[in-house]
C-alpha positions as a Markdown table, in Angstrom:
| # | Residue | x | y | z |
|---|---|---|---|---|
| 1 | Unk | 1.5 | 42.7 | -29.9 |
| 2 | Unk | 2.1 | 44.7 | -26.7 |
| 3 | Unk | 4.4 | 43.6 | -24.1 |
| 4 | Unk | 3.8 | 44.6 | -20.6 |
| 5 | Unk | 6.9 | 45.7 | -18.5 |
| 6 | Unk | 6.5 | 43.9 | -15.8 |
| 7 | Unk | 6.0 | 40.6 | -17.9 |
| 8 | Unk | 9.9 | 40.8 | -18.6 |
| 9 | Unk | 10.3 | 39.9 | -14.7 |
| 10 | Unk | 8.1 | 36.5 | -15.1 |
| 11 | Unk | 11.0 | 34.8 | -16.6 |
| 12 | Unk | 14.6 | 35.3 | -15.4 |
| 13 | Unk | 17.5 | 35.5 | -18.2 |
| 14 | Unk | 20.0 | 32.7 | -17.9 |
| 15 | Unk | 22.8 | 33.0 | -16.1 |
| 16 | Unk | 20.9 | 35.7 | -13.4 |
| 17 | Unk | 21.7 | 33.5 | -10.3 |
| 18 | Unk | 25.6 | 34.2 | -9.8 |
| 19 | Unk | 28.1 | 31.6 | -9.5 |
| 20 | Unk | 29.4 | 32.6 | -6.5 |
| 21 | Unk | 25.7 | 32.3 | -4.6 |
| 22 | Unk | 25.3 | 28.5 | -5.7 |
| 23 | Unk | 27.5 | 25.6 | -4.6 |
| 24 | Unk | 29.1 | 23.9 | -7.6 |
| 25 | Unk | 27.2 | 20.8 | -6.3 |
| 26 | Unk | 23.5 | 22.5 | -6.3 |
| 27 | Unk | 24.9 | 23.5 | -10.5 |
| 28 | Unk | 25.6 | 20.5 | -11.5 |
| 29 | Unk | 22.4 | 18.9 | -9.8 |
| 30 | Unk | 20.4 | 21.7 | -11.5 |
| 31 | Unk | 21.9 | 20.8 | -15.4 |
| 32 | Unk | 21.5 | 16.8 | -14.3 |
| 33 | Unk | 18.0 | 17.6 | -13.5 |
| 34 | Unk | 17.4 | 19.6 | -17.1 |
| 35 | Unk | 19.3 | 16.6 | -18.8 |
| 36 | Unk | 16.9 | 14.2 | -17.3 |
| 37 | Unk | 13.7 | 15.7 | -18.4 |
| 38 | Unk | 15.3 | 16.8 | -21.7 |
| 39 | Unk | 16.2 | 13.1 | -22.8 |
| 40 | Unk | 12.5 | 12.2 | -21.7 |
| 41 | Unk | 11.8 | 15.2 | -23.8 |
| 42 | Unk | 13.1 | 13.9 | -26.7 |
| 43 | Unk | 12.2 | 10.1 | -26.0 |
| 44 | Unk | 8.7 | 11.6 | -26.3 |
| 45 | Unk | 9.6 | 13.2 | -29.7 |
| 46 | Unk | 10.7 | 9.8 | -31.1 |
| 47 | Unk | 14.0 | 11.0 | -31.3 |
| 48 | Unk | 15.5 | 7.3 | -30.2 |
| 49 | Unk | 13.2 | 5.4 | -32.1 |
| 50 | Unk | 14.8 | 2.9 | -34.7 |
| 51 | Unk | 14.0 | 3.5 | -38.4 |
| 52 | Unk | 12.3 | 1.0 | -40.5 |
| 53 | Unk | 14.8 | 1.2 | -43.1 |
| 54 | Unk | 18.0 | 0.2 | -42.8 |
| 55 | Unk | 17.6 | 0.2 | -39.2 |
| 56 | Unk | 20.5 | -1.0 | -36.6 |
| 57 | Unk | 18.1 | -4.0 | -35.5 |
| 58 | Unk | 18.7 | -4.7 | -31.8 |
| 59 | Unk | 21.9 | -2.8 | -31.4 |
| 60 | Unk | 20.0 | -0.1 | -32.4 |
| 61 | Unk | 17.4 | -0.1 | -30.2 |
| 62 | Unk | 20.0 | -1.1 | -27.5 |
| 63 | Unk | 22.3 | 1.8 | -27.3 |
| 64 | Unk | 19.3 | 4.5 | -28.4 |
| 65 | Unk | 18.9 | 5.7 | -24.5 |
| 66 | Unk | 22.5 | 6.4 | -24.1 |
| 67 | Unk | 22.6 | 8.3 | -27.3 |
| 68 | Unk | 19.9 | 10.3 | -25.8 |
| 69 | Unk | 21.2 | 10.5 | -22.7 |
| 70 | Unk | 24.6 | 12.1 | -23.9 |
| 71 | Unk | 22.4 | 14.3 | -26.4 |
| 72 | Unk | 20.7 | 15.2 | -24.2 |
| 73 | Unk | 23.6 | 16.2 | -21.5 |
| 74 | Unk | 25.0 | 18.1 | -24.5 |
| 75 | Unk | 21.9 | 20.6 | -25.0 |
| 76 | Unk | 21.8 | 21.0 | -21.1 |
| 77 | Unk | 25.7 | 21.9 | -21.1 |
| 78 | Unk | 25.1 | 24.2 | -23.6 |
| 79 | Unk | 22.4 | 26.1 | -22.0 |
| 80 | Unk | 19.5 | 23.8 | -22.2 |
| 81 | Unk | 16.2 | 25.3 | -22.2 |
| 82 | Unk | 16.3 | 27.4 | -18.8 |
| 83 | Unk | 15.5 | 24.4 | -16.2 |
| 84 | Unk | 18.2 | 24.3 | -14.8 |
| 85 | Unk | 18.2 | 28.2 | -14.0 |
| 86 | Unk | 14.9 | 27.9 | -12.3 |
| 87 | Unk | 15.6 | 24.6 | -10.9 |
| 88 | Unk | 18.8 | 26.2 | -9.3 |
| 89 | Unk | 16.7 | 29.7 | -8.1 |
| 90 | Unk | 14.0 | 27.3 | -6.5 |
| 91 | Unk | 16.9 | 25.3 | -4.6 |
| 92 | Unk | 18.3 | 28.7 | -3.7 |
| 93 | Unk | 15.3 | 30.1 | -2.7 |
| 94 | Unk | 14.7 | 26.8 | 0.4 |
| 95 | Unk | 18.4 | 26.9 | 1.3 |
| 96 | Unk | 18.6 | 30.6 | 2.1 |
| 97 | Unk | 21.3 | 33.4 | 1.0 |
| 98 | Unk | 23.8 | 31.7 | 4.0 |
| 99 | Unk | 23.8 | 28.1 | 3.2 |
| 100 | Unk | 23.7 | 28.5 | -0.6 |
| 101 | Unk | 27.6 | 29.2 | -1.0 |
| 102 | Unk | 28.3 | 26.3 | 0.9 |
């Protein structure tokens, strides 16, 4: 399978918007977003769903979102799946070069 060059550009590696461009507030907005979609991501997959066996009962079923909630802040804080990158270029992008170190 051939690769265009220019098909490289579509997708930005993570980490290409600098630190020092993006407020620390618009960064951690950006990873709360990718958190967010991730844990409805893996709410989708079933991944909080109680088992039939031996399951936890009500507990279980309970405490499941916050399990996927910190899972889910976990994958984001390790590099998540790129959201938060384009989430942060896209905020970048409407604030300008000037405001976006503020």
């Amino acid at each position: 399978m051939h690769i265009p060059p220019d098909s490289q550009s579509l997708r930005a590696p993570p980490g290409s918007v600098p630190s020092t461009q993006a407020s620390p507030r618009l960064e951690d907005a950006a990873k709360e977003f990718e958190a967010a979609i991730l844990a409805e991501l893996l709410k989708a997959a079933g991944a909080g769903q109680s088992r039939t066996e031996f399951g936890g009962g009500e507990g279980e079923e309970q405490f499941a979102s916050l399990l996927l909630d910190a899972q889910a802040r976990h994958i984001a804080a390790a590099g998540g799946i790129g959201l938060a990158e384009m989430a942060l270029r896209g905020l970048m992008a409407q604030r300008g070069p000037a405001q976006g170190a503020t």
